[in-house]
C-alpha positions in Angstrom: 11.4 0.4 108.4 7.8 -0.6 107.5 6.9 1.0 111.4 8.7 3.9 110.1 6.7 4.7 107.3 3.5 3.5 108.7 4.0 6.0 111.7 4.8 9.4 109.1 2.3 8.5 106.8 -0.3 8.3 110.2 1.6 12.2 111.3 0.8 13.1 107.7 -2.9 11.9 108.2 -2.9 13.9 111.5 -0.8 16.7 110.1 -3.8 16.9 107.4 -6.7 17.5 109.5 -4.2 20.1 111.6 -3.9 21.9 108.1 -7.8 22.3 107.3 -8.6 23.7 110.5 -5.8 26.2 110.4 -6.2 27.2 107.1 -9.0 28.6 108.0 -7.9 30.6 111.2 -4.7 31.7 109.1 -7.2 32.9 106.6 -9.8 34.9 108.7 -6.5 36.5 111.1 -4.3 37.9 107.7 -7.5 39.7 106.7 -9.7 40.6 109.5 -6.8 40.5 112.4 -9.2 38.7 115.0 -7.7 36.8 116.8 -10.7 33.9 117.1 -11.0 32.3 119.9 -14.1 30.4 118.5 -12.3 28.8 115.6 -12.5 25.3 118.0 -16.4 25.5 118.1 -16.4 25.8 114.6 -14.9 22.6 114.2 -16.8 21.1 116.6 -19.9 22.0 115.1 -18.7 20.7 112.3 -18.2 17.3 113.6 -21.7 17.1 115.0 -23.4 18.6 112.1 -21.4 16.1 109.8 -23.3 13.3 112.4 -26.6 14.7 111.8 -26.7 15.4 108.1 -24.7 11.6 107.2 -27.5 9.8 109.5 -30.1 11.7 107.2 -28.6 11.4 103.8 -27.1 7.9 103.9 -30.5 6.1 104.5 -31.7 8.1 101.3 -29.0 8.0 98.9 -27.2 5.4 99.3 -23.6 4.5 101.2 -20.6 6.5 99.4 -23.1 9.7 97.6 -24.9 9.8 101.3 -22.0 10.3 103.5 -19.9 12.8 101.0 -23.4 14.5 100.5 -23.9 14.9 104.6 -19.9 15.8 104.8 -21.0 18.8 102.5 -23.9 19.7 104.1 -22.0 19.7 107.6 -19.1 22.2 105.8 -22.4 24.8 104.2 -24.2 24.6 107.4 -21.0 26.0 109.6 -20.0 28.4 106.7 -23.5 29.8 106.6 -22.9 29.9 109.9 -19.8 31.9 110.2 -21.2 34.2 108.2 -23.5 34.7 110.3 -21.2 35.7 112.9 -19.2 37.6 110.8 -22.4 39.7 110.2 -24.0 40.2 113.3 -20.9 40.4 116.0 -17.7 40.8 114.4 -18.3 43.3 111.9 -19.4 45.8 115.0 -15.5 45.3 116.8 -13.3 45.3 113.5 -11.5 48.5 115.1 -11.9 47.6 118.6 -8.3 46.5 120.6 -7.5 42.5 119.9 -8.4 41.8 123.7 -12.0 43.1 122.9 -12.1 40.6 120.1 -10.7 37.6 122.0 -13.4 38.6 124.5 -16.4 38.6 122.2 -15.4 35.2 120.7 -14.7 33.5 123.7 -18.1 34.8 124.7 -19.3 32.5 121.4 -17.7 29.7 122.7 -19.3 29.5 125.6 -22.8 30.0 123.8 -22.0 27.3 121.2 -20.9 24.8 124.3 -24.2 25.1 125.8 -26.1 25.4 122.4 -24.3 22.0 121.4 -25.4 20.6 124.1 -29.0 21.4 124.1 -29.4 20.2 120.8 -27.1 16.7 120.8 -27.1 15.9 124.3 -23.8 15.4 126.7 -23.0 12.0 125.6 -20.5 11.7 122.7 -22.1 10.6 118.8 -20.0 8.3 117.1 -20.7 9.1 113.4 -20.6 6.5 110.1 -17.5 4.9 108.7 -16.5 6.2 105.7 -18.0 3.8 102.9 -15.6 2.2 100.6 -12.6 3.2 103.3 -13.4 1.6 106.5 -10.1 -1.3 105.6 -6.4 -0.8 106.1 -3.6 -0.8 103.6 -1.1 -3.6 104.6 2.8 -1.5 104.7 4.7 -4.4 105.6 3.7 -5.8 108.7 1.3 -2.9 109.8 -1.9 -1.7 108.6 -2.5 1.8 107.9 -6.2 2.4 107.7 -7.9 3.6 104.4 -9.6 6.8 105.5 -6.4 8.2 106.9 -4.9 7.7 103.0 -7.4 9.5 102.1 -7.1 12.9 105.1 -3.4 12.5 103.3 -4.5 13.1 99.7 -7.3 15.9 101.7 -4.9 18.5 102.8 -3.1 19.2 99.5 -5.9 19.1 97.5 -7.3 21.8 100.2 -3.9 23.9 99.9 -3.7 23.7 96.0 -7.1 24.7 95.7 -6.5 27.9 97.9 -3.4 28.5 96.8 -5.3 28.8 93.2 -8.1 30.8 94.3 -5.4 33.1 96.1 -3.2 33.7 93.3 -5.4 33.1 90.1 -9.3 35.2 91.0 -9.6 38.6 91.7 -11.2 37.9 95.0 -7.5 36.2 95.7 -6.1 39.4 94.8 -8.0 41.8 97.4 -7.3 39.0 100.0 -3.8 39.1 99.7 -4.0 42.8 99.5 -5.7 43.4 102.3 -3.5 41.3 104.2 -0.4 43.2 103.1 -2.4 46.0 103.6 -6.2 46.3 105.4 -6.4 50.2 105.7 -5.2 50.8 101.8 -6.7 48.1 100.8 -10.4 49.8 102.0 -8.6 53.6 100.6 -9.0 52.1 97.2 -12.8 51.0 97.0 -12.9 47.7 97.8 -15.9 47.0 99.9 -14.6 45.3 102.8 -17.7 44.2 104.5 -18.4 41.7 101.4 -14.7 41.0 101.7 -14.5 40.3 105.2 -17.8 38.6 105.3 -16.7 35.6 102.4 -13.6 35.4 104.6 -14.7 34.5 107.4 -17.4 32.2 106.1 -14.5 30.1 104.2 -12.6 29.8 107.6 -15.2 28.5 109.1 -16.0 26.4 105.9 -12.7 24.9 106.2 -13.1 24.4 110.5 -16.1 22.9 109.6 -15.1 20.6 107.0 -12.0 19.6 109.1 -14.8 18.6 112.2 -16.8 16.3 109.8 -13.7 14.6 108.1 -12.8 13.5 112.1 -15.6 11.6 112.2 -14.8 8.7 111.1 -11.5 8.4 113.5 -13.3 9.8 116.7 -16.8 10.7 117.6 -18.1 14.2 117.7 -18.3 15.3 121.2 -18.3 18.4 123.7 -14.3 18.9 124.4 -13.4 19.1 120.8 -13.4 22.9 120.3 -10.7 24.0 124.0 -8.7 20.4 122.7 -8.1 21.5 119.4 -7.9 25.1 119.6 -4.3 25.5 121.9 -2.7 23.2 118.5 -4.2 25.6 116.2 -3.0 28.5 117.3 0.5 26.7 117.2 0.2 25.5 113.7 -1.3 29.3 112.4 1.2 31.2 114.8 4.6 28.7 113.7 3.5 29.0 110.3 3.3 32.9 110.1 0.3 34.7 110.8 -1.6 34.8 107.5 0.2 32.4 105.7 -1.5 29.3 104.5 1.8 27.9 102.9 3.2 28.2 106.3 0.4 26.9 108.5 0.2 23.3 105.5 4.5 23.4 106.9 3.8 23.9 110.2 0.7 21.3 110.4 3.3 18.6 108.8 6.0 19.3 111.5 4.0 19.1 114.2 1.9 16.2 112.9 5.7 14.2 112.6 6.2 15.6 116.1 3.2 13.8 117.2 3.7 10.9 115.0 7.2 10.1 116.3 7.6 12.3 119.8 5.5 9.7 121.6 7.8 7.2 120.6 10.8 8.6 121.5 9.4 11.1 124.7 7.0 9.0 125.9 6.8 10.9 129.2 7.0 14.3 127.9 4.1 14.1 124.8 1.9 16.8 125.4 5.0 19.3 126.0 7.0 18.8 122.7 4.4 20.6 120.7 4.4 23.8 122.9 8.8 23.5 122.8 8.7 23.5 119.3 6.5 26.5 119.0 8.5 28.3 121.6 12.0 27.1 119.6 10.4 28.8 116.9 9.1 31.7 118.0 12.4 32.2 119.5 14.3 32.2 117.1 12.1 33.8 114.3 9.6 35.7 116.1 7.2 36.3 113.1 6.8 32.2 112.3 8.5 30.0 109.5 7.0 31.7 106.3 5.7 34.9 108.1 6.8 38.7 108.1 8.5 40.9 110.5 6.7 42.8 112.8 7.6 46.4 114.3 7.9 46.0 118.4 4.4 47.5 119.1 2.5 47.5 122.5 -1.2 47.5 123.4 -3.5 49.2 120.7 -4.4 53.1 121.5 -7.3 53.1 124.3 -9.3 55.9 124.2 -9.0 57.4 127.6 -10.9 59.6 129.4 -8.3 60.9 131.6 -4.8 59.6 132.3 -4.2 56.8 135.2 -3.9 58.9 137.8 -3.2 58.4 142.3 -6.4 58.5 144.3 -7.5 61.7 145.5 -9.1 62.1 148.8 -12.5 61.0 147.8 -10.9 57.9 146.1 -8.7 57.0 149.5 -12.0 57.7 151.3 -13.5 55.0 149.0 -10.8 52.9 149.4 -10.8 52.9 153.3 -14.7 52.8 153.2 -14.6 49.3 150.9 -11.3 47.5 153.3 -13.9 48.0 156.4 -17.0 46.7 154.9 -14.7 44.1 153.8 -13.2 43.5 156.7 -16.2 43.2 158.7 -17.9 40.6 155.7 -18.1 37.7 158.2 -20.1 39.5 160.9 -23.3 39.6 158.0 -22.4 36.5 155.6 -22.9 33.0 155.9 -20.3 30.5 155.3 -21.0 30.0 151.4 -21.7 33.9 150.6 -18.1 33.8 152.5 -16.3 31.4 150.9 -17.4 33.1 147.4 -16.1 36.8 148.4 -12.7 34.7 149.3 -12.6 33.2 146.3 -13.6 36.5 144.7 -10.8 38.7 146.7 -8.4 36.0 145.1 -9.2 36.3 141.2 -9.4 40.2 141.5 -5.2 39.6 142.9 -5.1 37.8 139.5 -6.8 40.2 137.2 -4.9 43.0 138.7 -1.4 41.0 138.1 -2.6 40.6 134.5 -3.3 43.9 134.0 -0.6 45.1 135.2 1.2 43.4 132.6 -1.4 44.1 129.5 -3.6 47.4 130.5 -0.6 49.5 131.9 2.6 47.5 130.1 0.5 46.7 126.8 1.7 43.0 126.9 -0.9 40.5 125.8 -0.5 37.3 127.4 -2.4 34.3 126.8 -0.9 32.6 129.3 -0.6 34.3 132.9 -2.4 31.1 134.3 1.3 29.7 134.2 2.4 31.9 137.1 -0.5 31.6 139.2 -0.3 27.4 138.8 3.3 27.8 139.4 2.1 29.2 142.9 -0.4 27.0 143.4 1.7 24.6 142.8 5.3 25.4 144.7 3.0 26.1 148.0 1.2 22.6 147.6 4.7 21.1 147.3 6.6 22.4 150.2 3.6 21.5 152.1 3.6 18.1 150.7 7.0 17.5 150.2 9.0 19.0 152.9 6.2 19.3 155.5 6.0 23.0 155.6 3.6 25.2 157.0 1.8 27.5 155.4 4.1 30.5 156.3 6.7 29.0 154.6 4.8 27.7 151.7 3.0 30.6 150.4 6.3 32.0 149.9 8.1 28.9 148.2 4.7 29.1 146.0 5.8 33.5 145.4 9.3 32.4 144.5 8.9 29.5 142.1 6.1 31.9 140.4 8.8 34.9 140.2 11.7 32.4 138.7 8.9 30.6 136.1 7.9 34.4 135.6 11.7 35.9 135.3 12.8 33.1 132.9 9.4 33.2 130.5 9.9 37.0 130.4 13.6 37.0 128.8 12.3 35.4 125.9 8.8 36.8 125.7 10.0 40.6 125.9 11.2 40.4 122.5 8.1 39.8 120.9 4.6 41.7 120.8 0.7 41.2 119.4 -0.5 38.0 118.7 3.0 36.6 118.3 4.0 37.5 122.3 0.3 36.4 123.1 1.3 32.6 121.9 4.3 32.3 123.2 3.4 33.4 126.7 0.5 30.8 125.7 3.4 28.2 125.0 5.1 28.6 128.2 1.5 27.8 130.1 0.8 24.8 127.8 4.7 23.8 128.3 3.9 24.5 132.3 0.2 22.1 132.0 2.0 19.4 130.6 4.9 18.9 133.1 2.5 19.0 136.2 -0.1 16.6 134.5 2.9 14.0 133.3 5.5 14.1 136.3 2.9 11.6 138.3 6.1 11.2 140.8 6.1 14.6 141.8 2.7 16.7 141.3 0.5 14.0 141.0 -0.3 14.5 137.4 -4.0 14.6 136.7 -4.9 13.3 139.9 -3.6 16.9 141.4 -1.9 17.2 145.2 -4.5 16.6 148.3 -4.7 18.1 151.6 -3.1 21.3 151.2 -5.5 22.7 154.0 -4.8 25.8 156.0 -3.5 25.2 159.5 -5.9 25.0 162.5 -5.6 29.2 163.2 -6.9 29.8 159.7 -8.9 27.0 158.9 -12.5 28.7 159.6 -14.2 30.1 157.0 -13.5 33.4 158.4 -10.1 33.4 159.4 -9.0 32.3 156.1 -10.9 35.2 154.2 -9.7 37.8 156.8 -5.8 36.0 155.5 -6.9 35.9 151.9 -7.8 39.6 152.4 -5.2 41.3 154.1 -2.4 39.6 151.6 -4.7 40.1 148.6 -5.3 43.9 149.7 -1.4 43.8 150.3 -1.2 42.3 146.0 -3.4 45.0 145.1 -1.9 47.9 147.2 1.8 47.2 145.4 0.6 47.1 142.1 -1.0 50.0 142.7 1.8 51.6 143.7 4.3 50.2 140.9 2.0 52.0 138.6 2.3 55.3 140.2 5.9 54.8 140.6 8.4 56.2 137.8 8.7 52.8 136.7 5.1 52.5 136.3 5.3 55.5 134.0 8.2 54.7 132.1 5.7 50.9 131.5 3.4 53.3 130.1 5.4 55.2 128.3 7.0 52.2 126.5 3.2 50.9 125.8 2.1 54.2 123.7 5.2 54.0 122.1 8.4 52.5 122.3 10.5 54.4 120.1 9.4 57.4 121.9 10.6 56.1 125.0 13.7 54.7 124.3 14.8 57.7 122.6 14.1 59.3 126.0 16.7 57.0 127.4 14.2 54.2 128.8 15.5 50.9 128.7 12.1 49.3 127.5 13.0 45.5 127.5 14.4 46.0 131.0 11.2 47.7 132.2 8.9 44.7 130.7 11.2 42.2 132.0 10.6 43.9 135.6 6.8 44.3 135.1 6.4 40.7 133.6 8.8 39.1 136.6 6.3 41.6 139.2 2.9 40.3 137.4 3.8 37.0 137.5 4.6 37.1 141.1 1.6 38.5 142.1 -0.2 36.2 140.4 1.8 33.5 141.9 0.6 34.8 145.1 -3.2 34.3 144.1 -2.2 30.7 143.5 -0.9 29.6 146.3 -3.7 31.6 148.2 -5.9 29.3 145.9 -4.1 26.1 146.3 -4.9 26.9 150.6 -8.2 28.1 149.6 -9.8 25.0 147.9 -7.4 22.5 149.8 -5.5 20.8 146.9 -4.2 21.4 143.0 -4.3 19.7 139.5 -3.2 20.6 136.2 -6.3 22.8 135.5 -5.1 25.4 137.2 -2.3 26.1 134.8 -4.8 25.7 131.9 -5.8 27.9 129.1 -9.3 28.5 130.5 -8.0 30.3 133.8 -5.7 32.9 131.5 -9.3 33.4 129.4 -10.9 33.6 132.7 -8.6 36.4 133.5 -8.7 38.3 130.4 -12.6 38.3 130.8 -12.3 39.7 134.5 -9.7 42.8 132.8 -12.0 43.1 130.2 -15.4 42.9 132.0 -14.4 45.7 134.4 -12.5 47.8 131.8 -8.6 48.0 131.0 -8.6 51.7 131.5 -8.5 52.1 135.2 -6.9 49.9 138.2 -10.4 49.3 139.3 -11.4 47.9 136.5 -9.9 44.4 137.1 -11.4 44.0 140.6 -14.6 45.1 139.7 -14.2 42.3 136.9 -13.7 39.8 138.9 -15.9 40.5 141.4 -18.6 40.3 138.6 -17.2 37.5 136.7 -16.9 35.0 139.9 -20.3 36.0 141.1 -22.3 35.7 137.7 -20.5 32.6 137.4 -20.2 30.5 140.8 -24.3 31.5 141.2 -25.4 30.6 137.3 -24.1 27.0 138.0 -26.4 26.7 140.8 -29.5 28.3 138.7 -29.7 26.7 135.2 -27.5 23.5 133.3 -27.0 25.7 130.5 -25.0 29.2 132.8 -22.4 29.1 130.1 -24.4 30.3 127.5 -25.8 33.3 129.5 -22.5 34.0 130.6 -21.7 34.1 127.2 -24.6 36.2 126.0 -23.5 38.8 129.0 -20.0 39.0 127.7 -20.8 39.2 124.0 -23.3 42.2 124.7 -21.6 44.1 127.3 -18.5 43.8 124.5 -20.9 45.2 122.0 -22.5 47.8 124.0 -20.3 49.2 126.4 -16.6 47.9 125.0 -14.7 50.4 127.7 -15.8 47.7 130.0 -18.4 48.7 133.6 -15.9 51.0 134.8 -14.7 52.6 131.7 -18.2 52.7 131.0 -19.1 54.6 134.2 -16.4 56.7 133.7 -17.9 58.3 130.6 -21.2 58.7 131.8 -20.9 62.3 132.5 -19.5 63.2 129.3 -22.1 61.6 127.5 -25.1 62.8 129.5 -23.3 66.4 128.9 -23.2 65.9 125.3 -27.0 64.6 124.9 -28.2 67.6 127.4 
């Protein structure tokens, strides 16, 4: 019994920290509706600034007033901060589509990586212990340390004192009417700026605060913000978007679920989180506490012009780009090669995505699930049953179509932010069985010698392979979206109630364009595993699905072009800033942020509307 307790009252401690950070993403989402990705460097700045301001402010006054002052200090600094951000980048995409916002503050995280590092180095900084807490509390025959009693008392106090604020100040009041209601909340007069602004800098206030109260159980160092980010979102999205009484419920379930899951599914850890969110979502869509949501699609883009076939100067385009393609390794080297393959690959993979999100208005947060599920079934019939790759590439299609066809029954019924987590759950749920089941995929030390056989294994026979069954990919999504199914998709994305009074079966239609997607993007994987000769659990990570959101993105979500020009940029800017500076992540960043800033159509959407803006300013 005394384990019992020891091992809640440890969740509890967990479950605290959990709360503070999502408190503060549950905060800055009911009022703003960004959806930010940077919450995780928050906290991580946090952490480190709680490192450097203790390590100054204990030497001067004293033990206990030195470490709570540098603890406050940390929590200012990142609030100041956030502000900041608030301010200078967010303020300028308040009305832009929630893809464009997910882009710009992934586009932070990458700055803040490199800018962390710069500033405290790569290794990790193991801060002070807590003065006056660094014993244990004896609960029978266990020992629960001191400091996690004290992350226990933490979290209420936190969620007592915002409930308070929320229900008893005026600035409570406009917060909780302007997440009711943004739009009438501005109607009326409230300036939403100042609003928005004091916000955001308490979210990141409390992500800040909940980085420098970890210090004392683990150092501050550079993996904090992707680690803690994925459990965030669960806790914020479980709880009900906007609702910090649900996020403090949801941070204590999942904390137990931690506390007590590794006891009792030792071998399936990492994955119980991700089930429980998908249980939840499943059954109550809008979280524990949260509200219903209408079934809406993808924001309104404006569009120049309608998606539309080729015409004959687009086919001549087309042809003209396959041969200068095609004849590639006649004038590259065997590098400059091996980048277009891995190019042609990723722009299969944007294309699959945006199938699903530009032309189906589906956000998913989780498409990497379907191209690892390809990596992975080709790396395993190879492996496994000695197959070639003729036969593997398509046990790699199939296992990504039946991952894809189950996912999609349950994530058609949901939409925004909500369908967005759970496709996100279904990738973590995905990550964690190929990095635990050692017996089978290798776990984290991935599946070797999946190489190409002998007729493919040159640099250029593999890319002419990689091209012609990319260029294959490409050519039937194409053609889905130009097919009446493609414009039934689209009809069901500018609005559903529209087309299902037309007689559209719209949960049918997404089903079909979610199974397709993930297909193709199965195909990409397995084309992948081949291509780099073996595959680990990363490739069914959360960074890939970023990494295609920013290819869609990049090259605009208004025209099938858009992804493959995406990609193409995206690969290229990256695979060549890791060879020019230490620090490519931040320029990377800096690219994204200001090509979301200043041309938020993306390159080709941007092109696009060059003549009507050179018209106008004539």
């Amino acid at each position: 019994m005394d384990f019992v307790v020891v091992q809640a009252l440890t969740g509890l401690a967990s479950a605290s920290s959990l709360f503070l950070i999502s408190a503060g993403l549950t905060l800055i989402f009911g009022v703003t509706r960004v959806v930010n990705f940077a919450h995780g460097s928050l906290y991580m700045l946090g952490a480190y600034a709680a490192y450097s301001f203790t390590g100054w402010t204990m030497p001067v006054l004293g033990g206990v007033v030195g470490f709570w002052a540098g603890i406050g200090l940390a929590v200012l600094a990142v609030g100041l901060l956030g502000a900041l951000l608030e301010i200078l980048l967010l303020r300028r995409i308040y009305r832009s589509p929630e893809l464009f916002q997910l882009l710009a503050t992934f586009g932070v995280v990458l700055v803040v990586a490199d800018a962390t590092l710069a500033i405290w180095g790569p290794e990790d900084r193991l801060g002070p212990r807590a003065p006056g807490l660094e014993g244990a509390v004896r609960i029978g025959r266990y020992g629960l340390p001191e400091w996690d009693i004290a992350l226990i008392a933490i979290g209420p106090a936190v969620l007592i004192g915002l409930w308070l604020a929320l229900r008893r100040t005026r600035w409570g009041v406009l917060v909780r009417a302007a997440t009711a209601d943004r739009e009438m909340t501005g109607a009326l007069g409230v300036d939403q700026a100042k609003l928005f602004t004091s916000v955001f800098c308490l979210g990141a206030m409390l992500a800040g605060l909940g980085g420098a109260l970890q210090l004392p159980r683990e150092p501050a160092n550079l993996g904090m913000d992707l680690g803690i980010i994925a459990e965030v979102f669960v806790v914020t999205v479980v709880g009900g978007m906007g609702n910090v009484l649900g996020a403090f419920l949801a941070a204590v379930l999942i904390g137990q679920l931690h506390a007590f899951g590794i006891l009792l599914f030792p071998n399936v850890t990492i994955v119980l989180v991700f089930l429980f969110m998908a249980a939840v979502l499943i059954v109550r869509p809008w979280g524990l506490l949260g509200r219903p949501e209408r079934l809406v699609t993808h924001p309104a883009l404006d569009l120049p012009e309608p998606i539309r076939p080729l015409g004959a100067a687009g086919r001549a385009a087309v042809i003209a780009a396959a041969l200068g393609l095609a004849a590639a390794p006649a004038v590259l080297d065997a590098y400059a090669l091996a980048v277009l393959t891995e190019v042609l690959i990723f722009a299969l993979f944007a294309s699959s995505l945006h199938l699903l999100t530009g032309v189906g208005g589906m956000i998913s947060f989780g498409h990497a699930a379907y191209f690892g599920l390809g990596a992975y079934g080709a790396a395993l019939a190879v492996k496994l049953l000695q197959a070639p790759m003729a036969l593997a590439i398509p046990t790699g299609l199939v296992l990504a179509l039946a991952g894809a066809a189950l996912f999609g029954l349950f994530c058609i019924r949901l939409a925004g932010v909500y369908l967005a987590m759970l496709t996100l759950a279904f990738a973590q749920i995905c990550f964690a069985v190929a990095f635990q089941w050692y017996d089978v995929t290798g776990g984290d030390n991935g599946l070797l010698g999946i190489w190409p056989p002998a007729w493919a294994s040159g640099p250029a026979s593999l890319y002419w392979l990689v091209l012609a069954l990319t260029g294959a990919g490409i050519a039937a999504i194409r053609h889905v979206v130009h097919a009446p199914f493609g414009f039934g998709l689209r009809a069901a994305r500018d609005s559903v109630l529209r087309a299902e009074a037309s007689g559209v079966d719209v949960r049918f239609l997404r089903w079909l364009a979610f199974t397709f997607a993930g297909t193709a993007a199965g195909l990409a994987g397995a084309l992948h595993a081949f291509f780099k000769g073996s595959v680990f659990p990363d490739t069914l990570g959360i960074s890939v699905s970023v990494d295609g959101l920013v290819m869609m993105l990049l090259g605009g979500i208004e025209s099938l072009s858009g992804p493959l020009v995406g990609a193409a940029l995206y690969k290229t800017l990256q695979i060549f800033m890791i060879s020019w500076t230490d620090y490519w992540r931040a320029v990377l960043g800096l690219i994204i942020i200001a090509l979301v800033v200043l041309f938020p159509h993306g390159v080709v959407g941007s092109i696009r509307r060059l003549p009507n803006i050179l018209g106008r300013t004539a």
